[in-house]
N, C-alpha and C positions, 0 to 999 in steps of 0.2 A: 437828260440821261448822262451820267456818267460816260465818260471818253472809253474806259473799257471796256461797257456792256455793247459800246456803238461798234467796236472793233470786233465783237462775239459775233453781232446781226449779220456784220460784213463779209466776216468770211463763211458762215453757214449760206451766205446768199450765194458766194462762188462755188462752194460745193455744192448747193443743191439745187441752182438756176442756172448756172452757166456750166454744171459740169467739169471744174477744174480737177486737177489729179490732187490728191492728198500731199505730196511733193510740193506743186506748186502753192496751196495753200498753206502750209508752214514756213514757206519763203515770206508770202504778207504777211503771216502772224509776228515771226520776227521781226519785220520790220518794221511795223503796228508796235507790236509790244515793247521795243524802243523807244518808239515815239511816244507812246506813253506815260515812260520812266521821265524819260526826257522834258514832257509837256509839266506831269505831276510836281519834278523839282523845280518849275519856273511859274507854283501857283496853278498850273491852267488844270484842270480835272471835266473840262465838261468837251463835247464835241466842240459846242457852242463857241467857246470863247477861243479855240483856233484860228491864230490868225495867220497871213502872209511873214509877216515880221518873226513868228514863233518859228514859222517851215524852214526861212531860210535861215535862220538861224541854226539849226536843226542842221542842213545838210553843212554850216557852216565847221561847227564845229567837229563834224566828221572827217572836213578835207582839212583839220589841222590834226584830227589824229592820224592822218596819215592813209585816208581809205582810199581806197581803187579810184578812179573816174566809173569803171565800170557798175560799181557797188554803188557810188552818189549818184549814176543814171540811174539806178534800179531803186534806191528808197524814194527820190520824186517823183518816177513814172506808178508806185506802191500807193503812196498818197494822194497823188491826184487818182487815181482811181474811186479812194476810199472817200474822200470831199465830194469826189462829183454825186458818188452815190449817196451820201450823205443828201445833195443839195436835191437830188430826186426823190428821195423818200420822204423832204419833208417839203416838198415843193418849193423851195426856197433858192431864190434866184443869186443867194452869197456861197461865193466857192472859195474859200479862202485861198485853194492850191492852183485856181485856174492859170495863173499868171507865174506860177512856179518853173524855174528852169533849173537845170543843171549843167555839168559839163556833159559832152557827148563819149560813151565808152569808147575807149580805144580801139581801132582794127587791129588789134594782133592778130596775126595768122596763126590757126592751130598749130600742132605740133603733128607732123608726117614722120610714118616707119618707111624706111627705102623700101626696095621689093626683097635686096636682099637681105637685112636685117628680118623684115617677116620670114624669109621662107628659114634662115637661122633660128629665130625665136619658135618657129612651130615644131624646125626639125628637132630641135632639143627637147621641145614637148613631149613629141610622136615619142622619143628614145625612151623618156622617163615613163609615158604610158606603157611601154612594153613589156615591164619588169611586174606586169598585172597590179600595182596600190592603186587602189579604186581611186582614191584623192587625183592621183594622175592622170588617170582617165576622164574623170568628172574636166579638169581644168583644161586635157588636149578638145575636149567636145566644147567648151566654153569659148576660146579663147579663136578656136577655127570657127564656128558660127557667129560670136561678135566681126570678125575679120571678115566673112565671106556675105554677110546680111546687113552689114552697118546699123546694127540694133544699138539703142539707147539700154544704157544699162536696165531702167524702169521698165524696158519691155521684155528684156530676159528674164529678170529674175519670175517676171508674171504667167512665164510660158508653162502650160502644160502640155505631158506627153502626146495627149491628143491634140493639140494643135500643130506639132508635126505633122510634115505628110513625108515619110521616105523615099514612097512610089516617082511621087511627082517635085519632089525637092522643093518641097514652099512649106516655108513657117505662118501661121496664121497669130498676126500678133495686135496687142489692144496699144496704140500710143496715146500722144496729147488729145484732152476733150475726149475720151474714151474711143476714139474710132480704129476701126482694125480696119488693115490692110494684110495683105497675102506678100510676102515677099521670099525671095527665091534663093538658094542656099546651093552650093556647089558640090561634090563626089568629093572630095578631101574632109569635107564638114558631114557629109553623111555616111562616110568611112566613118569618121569620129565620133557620131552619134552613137550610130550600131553598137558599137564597141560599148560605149558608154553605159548604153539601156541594155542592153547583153551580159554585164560583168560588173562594171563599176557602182552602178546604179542598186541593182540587190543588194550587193555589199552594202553600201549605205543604208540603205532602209530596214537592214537587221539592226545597224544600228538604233532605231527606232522604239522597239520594246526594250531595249535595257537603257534608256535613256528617258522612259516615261514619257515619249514625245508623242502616244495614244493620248495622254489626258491633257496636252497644250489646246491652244486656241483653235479654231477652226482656221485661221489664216494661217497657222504654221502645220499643220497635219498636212503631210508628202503624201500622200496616198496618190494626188493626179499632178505634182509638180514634175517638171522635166528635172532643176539643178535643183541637190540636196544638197546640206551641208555636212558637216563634220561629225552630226550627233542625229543624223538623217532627217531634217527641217529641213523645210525648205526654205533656200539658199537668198539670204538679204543679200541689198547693196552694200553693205559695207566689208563681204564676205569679196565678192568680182572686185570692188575697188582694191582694195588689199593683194588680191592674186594680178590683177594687171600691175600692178605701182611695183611690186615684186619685183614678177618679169620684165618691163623695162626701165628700171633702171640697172638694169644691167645690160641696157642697149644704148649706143655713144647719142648724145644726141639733149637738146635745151627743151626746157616748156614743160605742160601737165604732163604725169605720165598714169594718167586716169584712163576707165574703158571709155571715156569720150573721144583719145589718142589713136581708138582704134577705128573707131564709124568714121573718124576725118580721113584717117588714112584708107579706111575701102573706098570711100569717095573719091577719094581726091587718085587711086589707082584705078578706078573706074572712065573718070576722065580721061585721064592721062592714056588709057587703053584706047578712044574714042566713043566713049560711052555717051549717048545725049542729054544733056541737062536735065529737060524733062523727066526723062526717065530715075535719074537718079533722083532727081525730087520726089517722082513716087514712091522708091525704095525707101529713101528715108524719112519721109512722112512728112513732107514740109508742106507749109500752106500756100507761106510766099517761095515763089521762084527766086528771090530775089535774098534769099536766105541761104540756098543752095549757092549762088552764085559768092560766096565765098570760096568756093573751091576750083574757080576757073582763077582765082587769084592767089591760091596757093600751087597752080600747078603752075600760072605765070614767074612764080617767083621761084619756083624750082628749074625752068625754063633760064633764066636770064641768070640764075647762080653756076648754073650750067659752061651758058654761054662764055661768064665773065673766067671759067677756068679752062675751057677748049679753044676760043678761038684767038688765032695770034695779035688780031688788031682789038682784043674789047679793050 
């Protein structure tokens, strides 16, 4: 078969066997579908004749254009995936990727908002929502529940109205491998809902009929979504990326300023409050503990940046 029809089987097999998010599978398909381009200009077209010498060549030529370590850990750990399954489906004991290495991604620590910097960036928020423009209210309700729930952006934008609870201050939300968890949302963020679904929210969704957005897809009809957009849809990822990347940069400070900038920082102010690991690995959905425990090493390093400017002998 054809190298490309083997990279169709593969990832129809992660969605519809292992349950991956549609997110994550356009992650392999680009990095498949590279490999591809890549295999096709050196001759190779079939799964088959994939070899070790092609792979490493392959991540070779990426660390001379200049790619992340991070990115050359994610196209070999992409591939060996796709070989192994390869070497399964046709029972065939040659993996060509088995012995594939890369470099290790970097620990960079996320990027952390201070506490005062957040309670700045919401108060400014809270200001602009008061002059009633729905857009502002939509973004104070967004902005204080990524902050107070440490939600991935892919689980907001999926939230609907009813998976809110206001009574009991818990979001019911679907993360990685479709599993939902219940997690908990603070009187600041459910001030800013209320508000939201009270005012901001209708406004929106008028816009709805004069936008023709009755005859869009079933995935974009607002009828049961929480965040709307602009033209009363319900609200994509690149609609939050846009509105957090906004608001901080216009906050001092180095690194991403994606809504990923914001689940680091409730974690990492959760710790730092005495919050127990555990527990914040449940909130944020993690599998490994050991995932989460990056943010005992961003509050150490906020800890020892500390130190090196308070105490007289650091």
């Amino acid at each position: 078969m054809q190298l490309t029809d083997d990279i169709d089987a593969f990832l129809c097999y992660l969605s519809a066997e292992r349950g991956y998010s549609a997110h994550t599978v356009r992650a392999y398909r680009t990095d498949l579908t590279q490999l591809a381009v890549f295999a096709v200009d050196r001759g190779v077209a079939t799964s088959a004749d994939l070899s070790l010498e092609l792979l490493r060549e392959w991540l070779w030529v990426g660390t001379q254009a200049g790619l992340a370590r991070a990115t050359l850990a994610r196209r070999s750990a992409t591939v060996r995936s796709f070989t192994a399954w390869l070497a399964r489906a046709r029972d065939d004991s040659v993996d060509p990727a088995a012995r594939l290495r890369s470099p290790k991604p970097g620990h960079t620590l996320p990027r952390v908002i201070t506490h005062t910097q957040m309670n700045e960036l919401l108060n400014s928020l809270t200001a602009r929502a008061r002059g009633g423009e729905a857009m502002a209210g939509r973004d104070l309700a967004i902005v204080e529940l990524l902050y107070a729930s440490a939600l991935r952006v892919s689980e907001l934008i999926g939230l609907d109205v009813a998976d809110v609870d206001l009574d009991r201050l818990t979001v019911r939300v679907t993360g990685k491998g479709s599993k939902e968890r219940v997690v908990p949302f603070g009187v600041p963020a459910q001030r800013a809902i209320v508000q939201y679904l009270g005012q901001a929210r209708p406004a929106l969704l008028e816009q709805t009929a004069s936008t023709g957005a009755a005859t869009a897809p079933q995935s974009l009809v607002p009828a049961a979504a929480l965040f709307l957009g602009r033209r009363g849809q319900r609200l994509g990822v690149r609609g939050v990326y846009r509105l957090v990347a906004t608001l901080l940069a216009e906050v001092p400070g180095t690194g991403p300023a994606g809504p990923h900038a914001l689940r680091h920082t409730a974690a990492t102010h959760l710790l730092d409050g005495g919050a127990d690991l555990r527990a914040v690995q449940e909130l944020l959905g993690h599998v490994s503990l050991g995932t989460t425990q990056i943010y005992t090493h961003v509050s150490a390093e906020r800890l020892k940046a500390s130190y090196g400017l308070a105490h007289p002998r650091a």
